[in-house]
Structure formats: C-alpha cells, structure tokens
C-alpha positions in Angstrom: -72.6 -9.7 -57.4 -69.9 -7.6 -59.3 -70.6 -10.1 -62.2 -74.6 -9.3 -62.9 -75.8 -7.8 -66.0 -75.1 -4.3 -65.8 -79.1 -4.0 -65.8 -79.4 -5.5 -62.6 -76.8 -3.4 -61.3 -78.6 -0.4 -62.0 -81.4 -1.4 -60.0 -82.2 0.2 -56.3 -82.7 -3.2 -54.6 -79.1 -4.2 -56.1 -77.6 -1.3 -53.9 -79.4 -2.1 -50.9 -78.9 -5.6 -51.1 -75.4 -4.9 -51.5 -74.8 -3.0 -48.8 -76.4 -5.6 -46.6 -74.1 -7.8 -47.7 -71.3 -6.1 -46.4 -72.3 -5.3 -43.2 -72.7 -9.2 -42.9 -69.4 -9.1 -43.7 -68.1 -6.7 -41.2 -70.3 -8.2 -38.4 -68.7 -11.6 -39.4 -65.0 -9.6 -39.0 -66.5 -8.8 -35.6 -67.2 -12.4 -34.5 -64.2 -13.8 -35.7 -62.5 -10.9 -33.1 -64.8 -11.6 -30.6 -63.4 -15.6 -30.9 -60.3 -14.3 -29.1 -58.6 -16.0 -26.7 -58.6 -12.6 -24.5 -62.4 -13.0 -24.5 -62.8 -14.1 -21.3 -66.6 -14.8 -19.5 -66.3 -11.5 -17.4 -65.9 -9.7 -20.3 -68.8 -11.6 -22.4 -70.6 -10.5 -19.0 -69.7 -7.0 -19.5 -70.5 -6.8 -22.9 -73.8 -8.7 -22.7 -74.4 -6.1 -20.1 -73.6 -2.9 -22.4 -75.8 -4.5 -24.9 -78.4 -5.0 -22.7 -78.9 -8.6 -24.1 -81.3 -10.2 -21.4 -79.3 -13.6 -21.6 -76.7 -15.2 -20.0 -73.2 -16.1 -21.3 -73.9 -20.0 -20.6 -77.5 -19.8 -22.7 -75.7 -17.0 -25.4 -76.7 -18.2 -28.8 -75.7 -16.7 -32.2 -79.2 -15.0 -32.9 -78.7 -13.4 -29.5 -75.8 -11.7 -31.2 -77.5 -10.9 -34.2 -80.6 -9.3 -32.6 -78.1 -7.4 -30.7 -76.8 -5.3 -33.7 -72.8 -5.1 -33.3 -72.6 -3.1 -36.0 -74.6 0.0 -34.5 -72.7 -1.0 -31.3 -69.4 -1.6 -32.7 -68.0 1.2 -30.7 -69.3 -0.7 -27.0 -67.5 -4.2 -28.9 -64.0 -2.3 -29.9 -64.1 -1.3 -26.4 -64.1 -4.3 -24.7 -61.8 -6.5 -27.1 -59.3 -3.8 -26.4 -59.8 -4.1 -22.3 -59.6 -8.2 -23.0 -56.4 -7.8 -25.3 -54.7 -5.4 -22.8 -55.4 -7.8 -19.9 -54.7 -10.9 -21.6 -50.7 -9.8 -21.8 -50.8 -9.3 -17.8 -52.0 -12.5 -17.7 -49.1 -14.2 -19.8 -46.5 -11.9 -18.2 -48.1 -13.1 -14.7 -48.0 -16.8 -16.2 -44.4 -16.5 -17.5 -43.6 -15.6 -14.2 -45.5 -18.3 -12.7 -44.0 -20.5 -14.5 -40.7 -20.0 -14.3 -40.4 -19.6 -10.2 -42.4 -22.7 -10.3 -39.2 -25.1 -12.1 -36.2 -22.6 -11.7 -33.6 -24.9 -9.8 -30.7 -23.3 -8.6 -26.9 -24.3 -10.3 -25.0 -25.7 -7.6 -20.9 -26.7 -8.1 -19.3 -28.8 -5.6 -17.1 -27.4 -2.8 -14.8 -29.6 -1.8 -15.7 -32.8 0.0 -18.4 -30.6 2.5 -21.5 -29.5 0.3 -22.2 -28.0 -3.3 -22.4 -24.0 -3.4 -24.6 -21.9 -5.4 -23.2 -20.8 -9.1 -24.6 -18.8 -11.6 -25.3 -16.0 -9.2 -25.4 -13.5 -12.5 -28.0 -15.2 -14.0 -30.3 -15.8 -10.9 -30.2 -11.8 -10.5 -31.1 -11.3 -13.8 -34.0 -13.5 -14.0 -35.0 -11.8 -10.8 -34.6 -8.1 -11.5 -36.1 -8.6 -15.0 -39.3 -10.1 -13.4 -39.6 -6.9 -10.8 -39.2 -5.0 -13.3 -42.0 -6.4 -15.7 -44.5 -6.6 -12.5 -43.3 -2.2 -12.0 -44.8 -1.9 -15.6 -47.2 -3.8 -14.8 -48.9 -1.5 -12.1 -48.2 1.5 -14.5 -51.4 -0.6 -17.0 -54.6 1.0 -16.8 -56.0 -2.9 -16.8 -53.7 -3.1 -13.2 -56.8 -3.3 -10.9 -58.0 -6.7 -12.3 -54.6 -8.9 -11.6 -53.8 -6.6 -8.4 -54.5 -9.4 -5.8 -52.4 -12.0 -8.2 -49.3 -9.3 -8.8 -48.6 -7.8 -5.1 -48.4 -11.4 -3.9 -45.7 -12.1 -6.7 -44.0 -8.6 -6.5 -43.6 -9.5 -2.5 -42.2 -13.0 -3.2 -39.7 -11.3 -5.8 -38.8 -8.9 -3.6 -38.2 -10.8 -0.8 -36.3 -13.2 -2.8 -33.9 -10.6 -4.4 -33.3 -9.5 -0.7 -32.6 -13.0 0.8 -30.2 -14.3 -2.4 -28.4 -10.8 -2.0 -27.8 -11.5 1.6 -26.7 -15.3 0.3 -23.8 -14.1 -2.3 -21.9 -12.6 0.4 -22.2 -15.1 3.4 -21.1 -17.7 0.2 -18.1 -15.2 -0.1 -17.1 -14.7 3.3 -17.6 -18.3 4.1 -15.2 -19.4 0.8 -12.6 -16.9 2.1 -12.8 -17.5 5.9 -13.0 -21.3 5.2 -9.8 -21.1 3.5 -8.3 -19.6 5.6 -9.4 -20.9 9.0 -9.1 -24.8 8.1 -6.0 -24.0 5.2 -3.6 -23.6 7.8 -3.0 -24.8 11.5 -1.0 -22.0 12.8 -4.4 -19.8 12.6 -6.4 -21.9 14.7 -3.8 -21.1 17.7 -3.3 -17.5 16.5 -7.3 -16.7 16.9 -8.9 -19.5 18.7 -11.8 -18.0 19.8 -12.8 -16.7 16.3 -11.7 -20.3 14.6 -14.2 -21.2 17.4 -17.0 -19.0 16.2 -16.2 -20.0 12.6 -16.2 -23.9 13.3 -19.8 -23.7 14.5 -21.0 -21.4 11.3 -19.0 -24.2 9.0 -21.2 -27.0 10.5 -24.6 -24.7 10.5 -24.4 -23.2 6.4 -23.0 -26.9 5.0 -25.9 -28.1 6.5 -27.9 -25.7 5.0 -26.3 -26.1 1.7 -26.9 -29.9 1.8 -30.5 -29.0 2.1 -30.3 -26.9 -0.6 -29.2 -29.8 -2.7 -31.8 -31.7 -2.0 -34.5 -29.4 -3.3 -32.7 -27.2 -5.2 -35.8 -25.5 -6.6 -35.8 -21.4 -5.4 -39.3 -21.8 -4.2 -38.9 -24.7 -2.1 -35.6 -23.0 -1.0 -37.3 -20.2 0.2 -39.7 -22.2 2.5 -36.7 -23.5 4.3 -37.5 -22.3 8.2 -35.8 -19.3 9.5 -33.7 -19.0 6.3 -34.1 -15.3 6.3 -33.1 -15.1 9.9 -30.0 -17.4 9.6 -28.2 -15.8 6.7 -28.5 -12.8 8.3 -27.2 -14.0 11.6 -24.1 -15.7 9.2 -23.5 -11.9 8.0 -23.3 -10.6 11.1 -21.2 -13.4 12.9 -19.0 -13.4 9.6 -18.4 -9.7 9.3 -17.5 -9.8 12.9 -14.7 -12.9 12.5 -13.6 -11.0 9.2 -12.5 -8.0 11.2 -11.2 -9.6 14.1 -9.2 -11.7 11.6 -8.3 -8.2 9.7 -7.4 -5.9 12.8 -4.9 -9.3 13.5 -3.1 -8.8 10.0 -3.4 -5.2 10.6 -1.2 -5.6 14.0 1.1 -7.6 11.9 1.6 -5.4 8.7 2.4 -2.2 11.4 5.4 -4.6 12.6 6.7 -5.0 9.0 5.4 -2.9 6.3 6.3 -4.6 3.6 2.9 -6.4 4.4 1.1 -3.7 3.2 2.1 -5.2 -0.3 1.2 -8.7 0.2 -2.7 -10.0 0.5 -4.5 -11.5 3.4 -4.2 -15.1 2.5 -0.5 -15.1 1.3 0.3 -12.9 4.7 -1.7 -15.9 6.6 0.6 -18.0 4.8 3.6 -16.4 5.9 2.6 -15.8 9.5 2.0 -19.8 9.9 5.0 -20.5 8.0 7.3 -18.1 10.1 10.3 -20.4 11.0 10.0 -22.2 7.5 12.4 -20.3 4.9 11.5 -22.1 1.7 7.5 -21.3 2.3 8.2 -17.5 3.0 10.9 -16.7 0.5 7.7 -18.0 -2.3 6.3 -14.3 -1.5 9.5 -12.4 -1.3 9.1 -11.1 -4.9 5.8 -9.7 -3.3 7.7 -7.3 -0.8 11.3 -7.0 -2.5 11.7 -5.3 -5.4 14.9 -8.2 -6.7 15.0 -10.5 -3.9 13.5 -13.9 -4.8 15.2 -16.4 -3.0 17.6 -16.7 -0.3 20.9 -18.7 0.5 20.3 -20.4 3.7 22.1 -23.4 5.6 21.4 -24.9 9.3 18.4 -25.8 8.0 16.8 -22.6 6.8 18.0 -21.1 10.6 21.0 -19.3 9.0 20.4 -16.8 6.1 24.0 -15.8 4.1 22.8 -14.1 1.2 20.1 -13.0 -1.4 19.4 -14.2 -4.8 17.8 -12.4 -7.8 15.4 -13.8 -10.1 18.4 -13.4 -12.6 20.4 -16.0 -10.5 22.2 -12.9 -8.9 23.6 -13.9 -6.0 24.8 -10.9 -3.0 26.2 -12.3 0.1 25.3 -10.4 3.4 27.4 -8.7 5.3 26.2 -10.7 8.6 24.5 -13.6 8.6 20.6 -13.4 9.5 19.8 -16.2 12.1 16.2 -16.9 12.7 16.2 -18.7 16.0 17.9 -15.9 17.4 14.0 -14.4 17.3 12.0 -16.6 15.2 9.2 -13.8 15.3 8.6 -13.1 11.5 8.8 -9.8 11.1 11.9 -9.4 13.4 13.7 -11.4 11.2 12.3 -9.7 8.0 13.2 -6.6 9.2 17.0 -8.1 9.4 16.9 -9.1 6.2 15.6 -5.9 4.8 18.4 -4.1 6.6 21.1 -6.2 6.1 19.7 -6.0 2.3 20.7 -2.1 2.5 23.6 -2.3 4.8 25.7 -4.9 2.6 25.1 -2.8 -0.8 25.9 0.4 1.1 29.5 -1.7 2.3 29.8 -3.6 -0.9 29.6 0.4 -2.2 32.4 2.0 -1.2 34.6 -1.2 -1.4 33.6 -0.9 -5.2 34.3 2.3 -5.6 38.0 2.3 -3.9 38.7 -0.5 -6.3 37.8 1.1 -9.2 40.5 4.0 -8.4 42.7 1.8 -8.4 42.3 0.0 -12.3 44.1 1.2 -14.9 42.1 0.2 -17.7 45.1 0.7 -20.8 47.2 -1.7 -18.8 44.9 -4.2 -16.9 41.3 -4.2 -19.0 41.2 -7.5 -17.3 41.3 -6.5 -13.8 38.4 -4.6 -14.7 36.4 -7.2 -16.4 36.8 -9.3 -12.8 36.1 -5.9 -11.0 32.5 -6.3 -12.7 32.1 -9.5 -12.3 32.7 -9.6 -8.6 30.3 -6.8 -7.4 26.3 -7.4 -8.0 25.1 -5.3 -11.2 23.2 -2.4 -9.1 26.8 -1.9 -7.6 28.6 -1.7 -10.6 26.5 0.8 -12.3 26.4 3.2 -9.1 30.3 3.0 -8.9 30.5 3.9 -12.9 28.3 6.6 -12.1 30.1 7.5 -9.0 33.0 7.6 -10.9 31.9 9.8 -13.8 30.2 12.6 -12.2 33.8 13.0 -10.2 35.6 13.4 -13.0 33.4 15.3 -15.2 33.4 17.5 -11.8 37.2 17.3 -11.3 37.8 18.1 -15.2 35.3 21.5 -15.4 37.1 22.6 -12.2 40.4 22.2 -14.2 39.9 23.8 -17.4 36.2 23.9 -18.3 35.6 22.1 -21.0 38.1 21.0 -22.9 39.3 18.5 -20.5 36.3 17.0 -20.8 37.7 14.9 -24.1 39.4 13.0 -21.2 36.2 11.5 -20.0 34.8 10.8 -23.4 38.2 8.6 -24.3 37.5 7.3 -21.1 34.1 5.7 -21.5 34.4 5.5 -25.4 37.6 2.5 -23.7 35.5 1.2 -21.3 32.3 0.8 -24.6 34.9 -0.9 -26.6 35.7 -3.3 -24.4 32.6 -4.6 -22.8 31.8 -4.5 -27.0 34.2 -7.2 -27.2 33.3 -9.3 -24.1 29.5 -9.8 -25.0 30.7 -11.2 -27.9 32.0 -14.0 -25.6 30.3 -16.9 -24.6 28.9 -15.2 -21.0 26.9 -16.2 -18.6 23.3 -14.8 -18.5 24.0 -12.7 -15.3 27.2 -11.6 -16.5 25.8 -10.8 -20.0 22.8 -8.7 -18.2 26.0 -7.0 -16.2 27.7 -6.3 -19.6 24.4 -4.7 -21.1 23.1 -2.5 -18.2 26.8 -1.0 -18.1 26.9 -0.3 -21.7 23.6 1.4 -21.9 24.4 3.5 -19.1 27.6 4.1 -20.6 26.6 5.0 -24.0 24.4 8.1 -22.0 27.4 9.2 -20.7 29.4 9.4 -23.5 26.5 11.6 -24.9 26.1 13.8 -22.1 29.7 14.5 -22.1 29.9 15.5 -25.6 26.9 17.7 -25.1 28.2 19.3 -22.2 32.0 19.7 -25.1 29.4 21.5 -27.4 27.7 23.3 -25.2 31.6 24.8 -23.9 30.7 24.4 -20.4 32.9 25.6 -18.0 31.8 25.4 -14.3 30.4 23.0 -12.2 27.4 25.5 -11.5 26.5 25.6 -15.0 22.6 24.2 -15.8 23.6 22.3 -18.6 25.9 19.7 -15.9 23.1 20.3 -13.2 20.2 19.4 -15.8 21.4 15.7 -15.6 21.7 13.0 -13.0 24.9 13.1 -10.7 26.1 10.7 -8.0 27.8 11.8 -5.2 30.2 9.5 -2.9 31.0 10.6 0.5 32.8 8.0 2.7 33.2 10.4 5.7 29.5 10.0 6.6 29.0 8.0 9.5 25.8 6.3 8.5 26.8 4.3 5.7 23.0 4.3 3.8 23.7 7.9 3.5 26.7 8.3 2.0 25.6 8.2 -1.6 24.0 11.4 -2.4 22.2 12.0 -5.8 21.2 15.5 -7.2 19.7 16.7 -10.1 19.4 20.8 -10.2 17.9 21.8 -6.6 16.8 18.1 -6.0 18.9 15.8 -3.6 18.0 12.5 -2.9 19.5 9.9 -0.6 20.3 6.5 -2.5 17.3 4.1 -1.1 19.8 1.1 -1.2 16.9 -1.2 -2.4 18.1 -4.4 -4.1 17.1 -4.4 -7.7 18.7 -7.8 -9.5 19.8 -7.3 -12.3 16.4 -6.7 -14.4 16.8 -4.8 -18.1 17.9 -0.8 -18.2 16.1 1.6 -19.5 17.8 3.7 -22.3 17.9 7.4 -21.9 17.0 9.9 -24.2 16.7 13.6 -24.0 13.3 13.2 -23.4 14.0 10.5 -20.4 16.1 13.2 -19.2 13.6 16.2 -19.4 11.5 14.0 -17.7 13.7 12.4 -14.9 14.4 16.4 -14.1 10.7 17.6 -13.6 10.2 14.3 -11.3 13.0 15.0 -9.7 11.8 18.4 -8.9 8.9 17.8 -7.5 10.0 15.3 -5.5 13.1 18.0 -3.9 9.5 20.0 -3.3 7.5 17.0 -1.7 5.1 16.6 -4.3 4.0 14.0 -6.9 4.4 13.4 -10.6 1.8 12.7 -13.5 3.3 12.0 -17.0 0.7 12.4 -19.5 0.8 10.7 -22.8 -0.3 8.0 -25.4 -0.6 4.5 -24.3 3.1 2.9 -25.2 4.8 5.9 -24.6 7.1 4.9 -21.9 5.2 6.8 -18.6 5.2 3.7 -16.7 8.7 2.6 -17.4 10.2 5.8 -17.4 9.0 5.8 -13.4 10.4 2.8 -12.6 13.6 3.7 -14.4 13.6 6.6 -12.1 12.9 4.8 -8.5 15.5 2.1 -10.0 18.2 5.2 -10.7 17.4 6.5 -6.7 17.2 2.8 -5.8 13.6 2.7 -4.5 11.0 -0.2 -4.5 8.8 0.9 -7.0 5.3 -0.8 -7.1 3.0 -0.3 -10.0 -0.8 -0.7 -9.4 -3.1 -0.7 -12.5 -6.3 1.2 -11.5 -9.6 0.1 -11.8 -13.4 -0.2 -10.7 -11.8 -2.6 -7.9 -10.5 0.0 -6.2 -11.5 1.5 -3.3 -10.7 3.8 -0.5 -9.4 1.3 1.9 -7.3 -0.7 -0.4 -5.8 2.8 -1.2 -5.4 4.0 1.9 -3.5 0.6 2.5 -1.5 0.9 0.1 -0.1 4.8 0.9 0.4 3.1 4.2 3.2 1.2 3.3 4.3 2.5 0.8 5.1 5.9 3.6 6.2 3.5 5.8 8.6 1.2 3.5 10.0 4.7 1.8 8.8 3.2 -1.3 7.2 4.1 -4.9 3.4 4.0 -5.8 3.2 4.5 -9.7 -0.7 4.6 -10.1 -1.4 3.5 -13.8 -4.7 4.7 -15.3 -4.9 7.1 -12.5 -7.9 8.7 -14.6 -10.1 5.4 -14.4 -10.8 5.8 -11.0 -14.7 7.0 -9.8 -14.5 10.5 -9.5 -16.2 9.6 -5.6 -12.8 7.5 -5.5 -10.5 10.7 -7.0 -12.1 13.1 -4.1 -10.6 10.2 -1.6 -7.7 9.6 -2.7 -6.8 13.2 -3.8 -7.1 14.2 -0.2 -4.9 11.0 1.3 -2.5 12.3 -1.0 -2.7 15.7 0.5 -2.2 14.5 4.1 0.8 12.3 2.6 2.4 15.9 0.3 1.3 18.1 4.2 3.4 15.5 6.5 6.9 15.5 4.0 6.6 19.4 3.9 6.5 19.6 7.8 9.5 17.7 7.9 
C-alpha cells in the first residue's frame, strides 16, 4: 500500500483500510503467541471461558477466534500466555528433575575382594541440594498451586534421600576405618573380642547390602530397598558404639605411655599387635621421638643396646633394654625413653670431664677424637658448658679484659674444625663439624660483644641477655644436673635425643627472641611470634626446644581441627614435657579459638600452682 499513487493515499477509505490491515497484523502476532508450547488445553479452557466463546477447545475453529475479537481482548490473551509461560518452566524444572532421578546411577569403586562402595559422594550431594533448592523456589511462584500435588511428592523423595545418603557417607566411613582395623591385624580380634564380634556380623549385613546396591545401582531403585532407612541407622548406632569402645581401649593405652598421644589410631593398633616385634614398632619411632629412628637390637629383637638417628647416629645405652623381661609395650617404651635421657645425662658429664682435660695447642687431635666419640647433641652442650664457665670464671677475674682469652679460644677451636671439613668426612661426622662451628661462630660474637660492651660482672644484663649452660655434677639426679638460664628464666635440660639434624644460626634477632620465650616460659606462659610467612617463627621455636632439649612437635592448623584432637594433643604433650608449636594458630574457627584458648588456660593455671 505504501506504493499507491499519492492520490489514492489521500483518500479516507485508504486510511481505514489501512488500519484494518494492521490490526490483521497484530491479531496474526497474537496467534502465532497463542501457538506456544505453554498453551496448554486448561488454559485454552480458561481463555475460551474469559472470552465467553460458547465452544469447546476440541470443536475451536479459527473463525471462533476471529468472531471473538483478541484485539479488544488482548489484555484477557496477555494474561493468560503469561500464566502458561510461567507454568510451563515449573513444568520443565519438575521434568528435569524427573528425569534425572529416573537414570542417575550411583559411581561405585571396588573394595577389596568384598563388594564395590559408593564414590562420588560430592557430586550426588550436589545434584541433590541443587534439586531442593530449585523445588524451594519453586513454592515461592505465584503459578505454585497448579504443580503442588506433583512437587511435595518430589520435595519428600529429595528430602528423604538427602537424609538417607547423609546417614550412608558415614556408616561407609566408619565401616572403611573399623574394617581396617578389625580384619588388618590379628592381635585386635583377641584384644576386643566382643566388639570384633559385633563388627563381624555388621561386615556380613552392609556387603550384602552393597552387593545389592551393585546390582541396581540406580538411586531410585536403591531407595526402594526394604528397611534401608532403618538399617543404616542401626549401622550408625552399632558403629559409633564399637568406635568408642575401640577408642576408650587406645585411650587406656596412650595414659600408659604418652608418647601415644602423638601417634594415630591405626599406626597405635599397629604397634599394640606388634608389641614383642622391634622392627614393626621402631617404623613409628620417628612419630614419638624427636631423633630416634631405629634401634640396635640383638637376641632377636629381645635385647635393645642402643639408638640410631635418621643421620646414621648411633648412641649406645647405658643399660641394655630387654623386652621379655615385660613384653608389655609401653613398659618397655617407657625404658627406652628413660634410658634415652639417662645415657645422655651420663654420657654428659663423662664429656665434659674430658674436655678439661684437652689441651688443644698441643693435642688438636685428641680433640678431634673427643668429638667424634660423643653423639653431636653432647658435644655442643659440653662446648656450651664449657664457655659459659669460662666467660663466668674470666668476668670474676678481671672483667672484661680477660675475656680476649675466650675469643682466642674459640677463634682455635673455628680454625680447626675449618680445616677438618675440608677432609674427606663422614656425613655424621661432617654434620658434627657444622653444628659445632655454627654454634661456635655465636660465641665468638657474643664474647666480643660482651669486650665492647666492657662488661665486668657476672650480674651484668648484657652476659644474662644470652643463653648459659650450667653443669652441676653434685646433683644427685643426674637429668638435673644441667641447668640453663637466660635473665630470670631457668630451665632444666629435657635430655631429649635430637640426632644430629641441621642448627639454626643465631642472630641478634634469634637472640631477642630466644630471651622473650624464655621469659615467659620462667612465668608459665606461652609464646606467639608474629611475622611474615618465611621469616623464621617456626624454626626459631624449634631451635629453642632443641637448645633446652625438648621434643618439639609442630602442628599446621586448619579447618580439620577440632576440640578433641586438641585437647589430645595438650594431653601429651603435658604429659611427655614436650613442645606444641601451633603454626597458623590464626586459621582456626573462632568457635575453635574460644576452646582451645580456655585448655590453654587450665594448662598456664596448673604450671603456676606448682
């Protein structure tokens, strides 16, 4: 029409016949809408209704339509297609759903030779909490009321499965774990019989549930198994109950020895069935001694001579540890823990008398065999030993100006351990050579700083800032004889066996910081170095515990954690006297922080009572 004569445009009848034309043309927009899949017969019905067309949807014809007038009614039309598109996404999200319960087959793996467990528990949960979640937003549609009776069967099903499969995960778990345990080693059956027992008859009842599992893997027809609800829950019950029968048990047997504390359930169950073989308990020594890694042994395993470091450092006890004597294991860990002590406190003071007695400008070698015949840890404490008495002895004398004594003496002692690691050594030895020099190289700066500073008593801070070692061979009890003191702090030597494992070097920082931890230690409190990561927080502990000769155990702290595992861990570590060093202390829940802050309080109350 746009190309008639501009005469014929002009016209009236063009303009009405125009417009005529286009409302053909939006009531044509309006039945290509209305062809909609979301157009279902109840809403035909409805609109039919609202039009008050007297015909039915089966006999609806075009002209019906027409003689309706959907353009007057467009409003009623708009009205309705929006109610049909609104429904028709409930109805694919209700199909979807449908659809997917209807083929989702669970991801089994094979266990063992017995049955095939479920995997891919992440994903299950997901496809589960992602359908609740669409049949919640569902119920929040204004077009809710139509689907109702299809949703609230589905949102019960969902529901009920997400309860069932959550109550699954952790019988799988505890079964896994328990299973291990209870069949992995023979000594357990013995040591709980009646909860082996117990377990034996829930191993026979879940693989047979598993198996049927396999056969219709499909979550639907898993859930029609009979009684599954019923069963799994009975499993969690029974389990729970053999769990902490099996755990008050290893409880019992870490209070003997608390150097359990530090070792986990199944390598402790390892250890307790393995108690009169050596060579399958000394695998976990690492795990409760801070050097120890292996053990000389002869008699078959019965007699116990000595200790070796993962180094290849090897200390002789003073007395042999025989097992048979009481092959209970945690009397005969106890004997090696204490002989552990006992023959470093003795091999001590025999080090120290012989040290007196070299005269390094005539004999360097007799010195080079004195360090080689003591362990490392032994020869560093009798250098120390040795230097804090004659720094003592020399600022009792004359002040300072002795002091250049002492320097000459350990710049003599540098120079020649210089010239032996330039030897062909071997790696022990060289490690020996290296600790002593680094230690060595501190002291020769301390007592030049102490020259400078023109000290002249023993009283002085500037000597009392640092780290001294102090020897007395009157005292009876022979872990007590070496005595170490930084300003008001004093600290028995913990006589724990180290190996001989790299040294720290000291700086004036190290030292500032050894002092404040020191300090609050003398007051029966706890340090927190605060820092970048890299820094040296970590490593300046364990330098620390290593110069006081404690068992210093690091623990990296993270979501895992939780009360009970803490308040394990402060067990032993009270018990065993040794070092926690908490790393990322500040990751912990601040539900977790509360906890633990107020274990810590008990611990920090029962040292100040003492």
């Amino acid at each position: 029409m746009n190309g008639f004569p501009n005469k014929l445009r002009s016209l009236d009848v063009y303009d009405e016949f125009k417009a005529q034309l286009m409302n053909y043309r939006k009531v044509n927009a309006i039945y290509l809408e209305l062809k909609s899949e979301a157009m279902k017969p109840r809403h035909w019905k409805q609109m039919l209704k609202k039009l008050k067309v007297k015909v039915s949807f089966n006999d609806l014809l075009l002209v019906n339509l027409w003689q309706a007038d959907l353009l007057r009614n467009q409003k009623v039309v708009n009205e309705i297609l929006a109610e049909a598109r609104g429904e028709l996404i409930l109805e694919e999200f209700i199909r979807n759903i449908k659809d997917c319960w209807a083929k989702y087959e669970l991801e089994l793996i094979r266990y063992k030779s017995k049955c095939r467990l479920i995997k891919g528990w992440d994903e299950l949960f997901a496809q589960i909490d992602e359908h609740i979640n669409n049949i919640a937003s569902m119920k929040m549609s204004p077009y809710y009321k139509v689907f109702e009776e299809e949703i609230v069967p589905w949102d019960e099903k969902l529901q009920k499965i997400r309860i069932i499969f959550d109550n699954w995960i952790d019988v799988q778990r505890r079964y896994v774990y328990l299973e291990g345990i209870f069949f992995g080693s023979a000594d357990i059956k013995s040591m709980l019989s009646t909860e082996f027992n117990k377990f034996r008859g829930i191993d026979n009842e879940f693989t047979s549930l598993m198996k049927k599992v396999g056969q219709r893997p499909i979550v639907l027809d898993v859930m029609s198994i009979q009684s599954l609800s019923q069963n799994l829950e009975r499993f969690s019950d029974m389990l729970s109950k053999i769990q902490k029968a099996l755990g008050d048990y290893l409880e019992k047997q870490r209070q003997s020895f608390a150097r359990f504390y530090f070792v986990g359930d199944e390598d402790l169950l390892e250890i307790i069935g393995n108690s009169k073989e050596i060579k399958m308990v000394q695998r976990h020594f690492p795990k409760m001694f801070a050097g120890i890694t292996s053990s000389n042994f002869d008699n078959e395993g019965d007699r116990l001579n000595g200790m070796y470091s993962r180094e290849g450092e090897y200390v002789d006890f003073s007395k042999p540890v025989v097992i048979s004597e009481d092959p209970t294991i945690y009397v005969w860990l106890t004997k090696i823990e204490q002989e552990m002590q006992m023959c470093l406190a003795l091999k001590l003071q025999s080090s120290i008398d012989e040290l007196e007695t070299i005269d390094l400008q005539e004999t360097p070698e007799d010195f080079t065999n004195w360090i080689e015949k003591f362990p490392a840890q032994i020869d560093i404490l009798s250098m120390q030993v040795s230097w804090s008495n004659k720094v003592e002895d020399c600022l009792k004398k004359s002040g300072s100006k002795s002091l250049i004594h002492v320097e000459k003496r350990t710049m003599n002692i540098l120079e020649l351990l210089a010239d032996r690691v330039l030897m062909d050594l071997a790696k022990d030895i060289r490690q020996k050579y290296e600790q002593l020099i680094t230690d060595l190289v501190h002291q020769r700066e301390v007592t030049r700083q102490l020259i400078n500073d023109d000290v002249q008593s023993i009283n002085e801070f500037p000597w009392l800032y640092h780290m001294r070692f102090y020897f007395n061979p009157k005292q009876k009890n022979a872990l007590e004889q070496l005595q170490i003191m930084v300003a008001n702090g004093q600290f028995y030597y913990g006589f724990e066996y180290l190996g001989v494992g790299e040294k720290l070097v000291q700086t004036p920082l190290t030292d500032r910081c050894y002092l404040t931890l020191t300090q609050a230690l003398h007051w029966r409190l706890g340090g927190s170095p605060f820092g970048p990561a890299g820094t040296g927080k970590t490593e300046s502990v364990k330098a620390l515990g290593s110069q006081l000769g404690r068992y210093v155990l690091v623990f990296n702290c993270d979501e895992t954690f939780d009360g009970n595992a803490m308040g394990r861990i402060f067990v032993g570590l009270c018990q065993v006297g040794a070092w926690g060093c908490f790393d990322e202390f500040n990751r912990l829940e601040e539900r977790m922080l509360s906890a633990v802050s107020q274990q810590i309080l008990i611990i920090q109350t029962g040292l100040k009572e003492q």
